[in-house]
C-alpha beads as a LAMMPS data file, in Angstrom:
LAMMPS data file: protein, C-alpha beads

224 atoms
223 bonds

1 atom types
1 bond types

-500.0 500.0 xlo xhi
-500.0 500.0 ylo yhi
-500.0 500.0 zlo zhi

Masses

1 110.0

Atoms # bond

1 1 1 301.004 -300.699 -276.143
2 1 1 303.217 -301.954 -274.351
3 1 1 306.607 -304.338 -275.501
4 1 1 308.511 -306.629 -273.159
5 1 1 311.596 -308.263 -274.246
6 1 1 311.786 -312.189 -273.727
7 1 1 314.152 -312.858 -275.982
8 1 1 314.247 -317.216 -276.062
9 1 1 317.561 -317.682 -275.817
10 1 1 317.107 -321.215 -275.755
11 1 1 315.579 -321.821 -279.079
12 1 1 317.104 -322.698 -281.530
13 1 1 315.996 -320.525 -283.698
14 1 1 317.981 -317.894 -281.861
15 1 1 321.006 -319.895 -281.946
16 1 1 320.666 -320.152 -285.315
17 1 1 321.918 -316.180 -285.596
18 1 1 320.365 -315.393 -288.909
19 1 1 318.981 -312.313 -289.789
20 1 1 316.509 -311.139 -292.219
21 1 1 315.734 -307.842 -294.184
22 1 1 312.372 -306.601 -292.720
23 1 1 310.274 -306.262 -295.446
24 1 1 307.226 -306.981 -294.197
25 1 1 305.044 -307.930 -291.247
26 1 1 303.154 -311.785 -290.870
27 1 1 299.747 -311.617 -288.163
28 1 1 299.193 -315.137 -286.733
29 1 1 297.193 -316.482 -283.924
30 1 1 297.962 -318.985 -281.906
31 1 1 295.684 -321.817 -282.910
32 1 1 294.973 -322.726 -279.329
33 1 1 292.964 -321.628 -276.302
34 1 1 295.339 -319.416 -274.170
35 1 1 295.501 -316.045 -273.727
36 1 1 298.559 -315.720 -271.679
37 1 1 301.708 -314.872 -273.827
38 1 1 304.429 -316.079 -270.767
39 1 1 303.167 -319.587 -271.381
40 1 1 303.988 -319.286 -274.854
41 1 1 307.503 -317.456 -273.568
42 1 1 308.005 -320.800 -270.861
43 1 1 307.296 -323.641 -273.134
44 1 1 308.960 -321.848 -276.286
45 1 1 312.179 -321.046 -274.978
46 1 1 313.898 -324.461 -274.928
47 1 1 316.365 -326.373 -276.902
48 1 1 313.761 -328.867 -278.574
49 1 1 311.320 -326.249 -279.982
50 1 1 311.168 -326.252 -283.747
51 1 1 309.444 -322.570 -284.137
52 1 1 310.039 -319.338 -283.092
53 1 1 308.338 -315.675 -283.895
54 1 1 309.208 -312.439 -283.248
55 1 1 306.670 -311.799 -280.727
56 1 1 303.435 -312.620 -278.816
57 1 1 300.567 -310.400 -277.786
58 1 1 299.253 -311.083 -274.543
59 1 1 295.368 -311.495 -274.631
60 1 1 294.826 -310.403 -270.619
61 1 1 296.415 -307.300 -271.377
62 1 1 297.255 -306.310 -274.707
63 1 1 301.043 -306.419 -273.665
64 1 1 303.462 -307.317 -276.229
65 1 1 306.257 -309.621 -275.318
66 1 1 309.158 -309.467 -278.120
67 1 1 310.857 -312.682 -278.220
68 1 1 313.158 -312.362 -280.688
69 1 1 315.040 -309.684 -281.832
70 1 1 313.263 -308.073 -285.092
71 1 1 315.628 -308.474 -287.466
72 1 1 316.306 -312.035 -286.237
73 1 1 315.594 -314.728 -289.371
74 1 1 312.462 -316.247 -287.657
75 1 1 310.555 -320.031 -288.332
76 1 1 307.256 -318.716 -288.298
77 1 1 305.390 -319.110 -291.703
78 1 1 306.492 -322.293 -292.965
79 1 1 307.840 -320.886 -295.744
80 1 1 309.940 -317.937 -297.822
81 1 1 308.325 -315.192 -295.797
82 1 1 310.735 -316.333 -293.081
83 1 1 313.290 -314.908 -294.932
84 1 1 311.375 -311.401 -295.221
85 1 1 308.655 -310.903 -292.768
86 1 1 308.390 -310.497 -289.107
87 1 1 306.192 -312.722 -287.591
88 1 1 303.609 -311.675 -284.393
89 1 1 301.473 -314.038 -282.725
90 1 1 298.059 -313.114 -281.211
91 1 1 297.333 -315.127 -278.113
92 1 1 293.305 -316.362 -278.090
93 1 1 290.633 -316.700 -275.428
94 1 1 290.770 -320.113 -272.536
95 1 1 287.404 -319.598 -273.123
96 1 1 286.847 -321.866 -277.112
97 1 1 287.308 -325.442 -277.922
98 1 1 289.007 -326.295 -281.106
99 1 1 286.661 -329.015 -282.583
100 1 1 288.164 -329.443 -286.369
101 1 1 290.911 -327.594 -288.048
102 1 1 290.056 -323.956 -287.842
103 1 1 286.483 -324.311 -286.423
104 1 1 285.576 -323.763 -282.610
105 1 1 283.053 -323.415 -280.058
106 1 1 283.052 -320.563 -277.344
107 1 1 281.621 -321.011 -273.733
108 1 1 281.765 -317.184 -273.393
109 1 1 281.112 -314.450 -276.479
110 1 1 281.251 -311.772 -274.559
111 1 1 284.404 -312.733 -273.092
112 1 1 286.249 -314.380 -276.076
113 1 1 285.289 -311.068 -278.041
114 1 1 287.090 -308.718 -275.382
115 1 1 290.387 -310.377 -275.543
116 1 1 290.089 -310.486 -279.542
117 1 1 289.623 -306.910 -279.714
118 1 1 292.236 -306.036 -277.098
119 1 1 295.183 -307.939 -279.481
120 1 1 293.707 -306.925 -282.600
121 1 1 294.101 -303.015 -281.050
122 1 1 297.334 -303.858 -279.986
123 1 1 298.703 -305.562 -283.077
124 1 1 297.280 -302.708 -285.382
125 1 1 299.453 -300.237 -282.480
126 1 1 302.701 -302.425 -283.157
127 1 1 302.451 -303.160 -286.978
128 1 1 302.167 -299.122 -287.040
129 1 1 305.222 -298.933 -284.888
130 1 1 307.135 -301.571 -287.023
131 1 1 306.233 -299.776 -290.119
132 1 1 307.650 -296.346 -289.383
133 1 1 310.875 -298.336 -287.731
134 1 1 311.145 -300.307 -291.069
135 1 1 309.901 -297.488 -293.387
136 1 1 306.891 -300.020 -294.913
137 1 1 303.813 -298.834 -296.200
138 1 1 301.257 -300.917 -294.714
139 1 1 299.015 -300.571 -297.966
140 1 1 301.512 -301.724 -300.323
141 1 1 301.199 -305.441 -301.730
142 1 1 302.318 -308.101 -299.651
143 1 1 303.766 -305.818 -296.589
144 1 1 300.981 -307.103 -293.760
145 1 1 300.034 -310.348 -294.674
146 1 1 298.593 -312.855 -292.417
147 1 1 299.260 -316.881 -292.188
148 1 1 296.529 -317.544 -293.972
149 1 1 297.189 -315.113 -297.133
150 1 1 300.679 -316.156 -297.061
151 1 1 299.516 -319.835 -297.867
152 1 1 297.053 -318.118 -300.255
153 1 1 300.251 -316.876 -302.316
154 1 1 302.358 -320.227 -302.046
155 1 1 304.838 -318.410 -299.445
156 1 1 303.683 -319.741 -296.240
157 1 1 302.481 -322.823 -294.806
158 1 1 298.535 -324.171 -294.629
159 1 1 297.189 -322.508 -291.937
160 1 1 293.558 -320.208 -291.308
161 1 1 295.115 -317.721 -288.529
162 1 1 293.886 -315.007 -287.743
163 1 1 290.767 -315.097 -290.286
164 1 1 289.333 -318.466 -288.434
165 1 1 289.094 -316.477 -285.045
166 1 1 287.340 -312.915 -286.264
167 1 1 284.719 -315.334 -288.420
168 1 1 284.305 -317.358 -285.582
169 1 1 283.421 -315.054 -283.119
170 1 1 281.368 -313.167 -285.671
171 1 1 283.410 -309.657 -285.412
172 1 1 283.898 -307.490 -288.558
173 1 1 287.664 -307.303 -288.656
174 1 1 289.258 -307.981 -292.182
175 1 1 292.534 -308.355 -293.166
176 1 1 292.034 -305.100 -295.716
177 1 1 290.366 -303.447 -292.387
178 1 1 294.049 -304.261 -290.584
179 1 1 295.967 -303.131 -293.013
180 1 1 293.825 -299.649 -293.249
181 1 1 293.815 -299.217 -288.938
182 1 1 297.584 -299.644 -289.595
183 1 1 297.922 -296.951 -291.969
184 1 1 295.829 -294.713 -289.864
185 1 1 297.414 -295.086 -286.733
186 1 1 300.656 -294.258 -288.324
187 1 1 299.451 -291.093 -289.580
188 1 1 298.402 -288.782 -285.998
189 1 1 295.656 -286.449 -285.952
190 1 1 296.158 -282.410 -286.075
191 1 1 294.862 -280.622 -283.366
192 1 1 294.666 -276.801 -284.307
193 1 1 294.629 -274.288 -281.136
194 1 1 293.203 -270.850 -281.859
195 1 1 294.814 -268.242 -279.544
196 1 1 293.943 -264.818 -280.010
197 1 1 290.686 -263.139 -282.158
198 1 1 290.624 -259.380 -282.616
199 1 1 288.224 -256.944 -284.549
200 1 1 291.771 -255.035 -285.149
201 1 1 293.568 -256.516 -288.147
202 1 1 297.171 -255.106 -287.452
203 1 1 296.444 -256.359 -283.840
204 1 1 295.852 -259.725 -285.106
205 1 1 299.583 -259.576 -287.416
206 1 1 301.134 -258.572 -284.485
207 1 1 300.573 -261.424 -282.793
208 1 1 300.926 -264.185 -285.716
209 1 1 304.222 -262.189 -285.830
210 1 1 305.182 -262.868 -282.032
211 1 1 304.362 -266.564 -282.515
212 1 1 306.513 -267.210 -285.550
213 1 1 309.079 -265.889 -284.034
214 1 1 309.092 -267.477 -280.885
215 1 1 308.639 -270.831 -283.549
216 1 1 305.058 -271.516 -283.887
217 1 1 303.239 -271.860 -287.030
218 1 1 299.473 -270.108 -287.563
219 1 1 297.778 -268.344 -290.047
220 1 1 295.040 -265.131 -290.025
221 1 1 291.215 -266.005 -290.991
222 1 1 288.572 -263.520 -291.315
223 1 1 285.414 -263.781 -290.471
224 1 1 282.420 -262.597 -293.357

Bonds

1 1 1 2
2 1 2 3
3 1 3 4
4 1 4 5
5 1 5 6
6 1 6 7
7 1 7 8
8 1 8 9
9 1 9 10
10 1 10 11
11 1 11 12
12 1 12 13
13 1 13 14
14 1 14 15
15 1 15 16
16 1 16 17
17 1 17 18
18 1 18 19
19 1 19 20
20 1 20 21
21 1 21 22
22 1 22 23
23 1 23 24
24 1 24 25
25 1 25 26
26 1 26 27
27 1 27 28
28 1 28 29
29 1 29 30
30 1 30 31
31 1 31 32
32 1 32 33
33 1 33 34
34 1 34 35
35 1 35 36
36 1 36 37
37 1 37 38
38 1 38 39
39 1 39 40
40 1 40 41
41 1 41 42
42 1 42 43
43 1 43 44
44 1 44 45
45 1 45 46
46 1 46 47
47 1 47 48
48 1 48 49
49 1 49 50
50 1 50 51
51 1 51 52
52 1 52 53
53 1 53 54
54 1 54 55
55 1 55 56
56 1 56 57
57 1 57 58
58 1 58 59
59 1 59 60
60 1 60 61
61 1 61 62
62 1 62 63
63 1 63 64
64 1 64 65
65 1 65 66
66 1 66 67
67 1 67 68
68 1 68 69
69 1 69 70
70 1 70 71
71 1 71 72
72 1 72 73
73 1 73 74
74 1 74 75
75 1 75 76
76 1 76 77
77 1 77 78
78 1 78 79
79 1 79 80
80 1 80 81
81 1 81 82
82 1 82 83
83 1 83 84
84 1 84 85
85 1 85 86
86 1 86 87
87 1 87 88
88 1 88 89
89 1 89 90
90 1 90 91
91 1 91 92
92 1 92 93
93 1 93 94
94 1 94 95
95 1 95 96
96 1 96 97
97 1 97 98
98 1 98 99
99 1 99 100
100 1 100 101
101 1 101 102
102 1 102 103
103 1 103 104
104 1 104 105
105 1 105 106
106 1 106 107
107 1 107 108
108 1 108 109
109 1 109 110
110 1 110 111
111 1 111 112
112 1 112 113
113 1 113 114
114 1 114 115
115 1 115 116
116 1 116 117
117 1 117 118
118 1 118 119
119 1 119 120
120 1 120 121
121 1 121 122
122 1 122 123
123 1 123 124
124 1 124 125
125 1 125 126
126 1 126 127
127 1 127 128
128 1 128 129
129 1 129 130
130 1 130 131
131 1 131 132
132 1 132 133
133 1 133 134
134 1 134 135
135 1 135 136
136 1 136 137
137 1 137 138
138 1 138 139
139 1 139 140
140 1 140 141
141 1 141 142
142 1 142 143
143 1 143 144
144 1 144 145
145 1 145 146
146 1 146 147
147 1 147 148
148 1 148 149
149 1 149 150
150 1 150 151
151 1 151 152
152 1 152 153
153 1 153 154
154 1 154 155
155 1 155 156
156 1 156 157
157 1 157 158
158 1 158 159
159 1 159 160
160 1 160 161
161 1 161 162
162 1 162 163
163 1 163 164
164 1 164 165
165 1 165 166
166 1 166 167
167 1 167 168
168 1 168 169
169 1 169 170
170 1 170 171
171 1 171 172
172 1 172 173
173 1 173 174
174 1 174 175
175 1 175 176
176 1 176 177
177 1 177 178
178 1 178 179
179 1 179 180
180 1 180 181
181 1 181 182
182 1 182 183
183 1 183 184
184 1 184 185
185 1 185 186
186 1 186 187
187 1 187 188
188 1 188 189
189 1 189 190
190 1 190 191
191 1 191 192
192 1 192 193
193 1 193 194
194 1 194 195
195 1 195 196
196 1 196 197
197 1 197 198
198 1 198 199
199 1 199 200
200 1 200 201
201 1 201 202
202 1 202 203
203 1 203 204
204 1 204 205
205 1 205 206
206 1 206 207
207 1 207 208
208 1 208 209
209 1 209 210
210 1 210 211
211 1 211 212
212 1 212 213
213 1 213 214
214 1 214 215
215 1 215 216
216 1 216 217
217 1 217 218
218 1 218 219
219 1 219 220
220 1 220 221
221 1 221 222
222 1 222 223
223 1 223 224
């Protein structure tokens, strides 16, 4: 993952100076068939724009393009979570047609499902990275909510994103799913190195000896 600042200086959202308490994250999508987040950084960043988030995830590349800073008092949910949550924006395929509301057609599956997967991967990467900055547990109620569950509670404005697009397309991801990747991408894997085996036990505290010492960690198994 990858984070770009493009802070929109213009907005007045920005000019606005507040500044929030993180307490949580918001996921949104963008309601609209572009993948690029620079168009969303060109058009955004202007004196007459009403709304502003905290960032946009690129849907050609996964790249995440921070537009505000993240403690910045953003207008993205329409409602008290403004005053709480950060708000990220997942850019969606050129390649669907908004026909009603939330619902769509695609020209290209295969292609529409590519880009979805590339900023749901990179959204779970930067929720983990804002929730070890911000100290959140990604579990907990009401940390990582998105658009639509914000509406859902009465915080947030009536609006389907990201739900509408994973339906859509058909693809398994779930807000509870999210919220899990999250909390396992925060927590890295352990990779255990054996170094030495020996049919000598002192040989074998010798060396566990050496390591500690020069700071390493390990412990002797024997084999029945």
């Amino acid at each position: 993952m990858k984070i770009t600042k493009t802070i929109l200086t213009k907005n007045p959202c920005y000019k606005a100076g507040k500044t929030i308490k993180v307490k949580g994250l918001m996921l949104h999508s963008v309601g609209c068939s572009q993948p690029s987040a620079m168009a969303f950084v060109k058009s955004w960043d202007t004196e007459s724009k009403k709304v502003c988030v905290h960032g946009f995830i690129d849907g050609n590349t996964g790249e995440v393009y921070q537009t505000l800073p993240w403690e910045h008092k953003a207008w993205h949910s329409g409602g008290s979570l403004n005053g709480t949550h950060i708000g990220i924006e997942m850019c969606e395929p050129d390649c669907i047609k908004y026909t009603s509301g939330s619902k769509f057609t695609c020209s290209d599956t295969a292609k529409a499902t590519a880009i979805v997967k590339r900023t749901y991967k990179s959204a779970v990467e930067l929720f983990a990275h804002l929730c070890r900055e911000y100290g959140l547990n990604p579990l907990a109620d009401g940390v990582i909510l998105s658009h639509s569950e914000g509406y859902a509670r009465g915080l947030a404005s009536n609006h389907g994103d990201p739900e509408h697009l994973w339906k859509g397309l058909k693809l398994p991801y779930t807000m509870d799913g999210f919220r899990r990747d999250v909390k396992s991408t925060m927590t890295p894997a352990i990779y255990r190195v054996q170094v030495g085996a020996f049919t000598q036990e002192q040989n074998a505290k010798s060396l566990l000896a050496e390591l500690k010492r020069a700071g390493f960690d390990g412990f002797i198994t024997k084999n029945q």
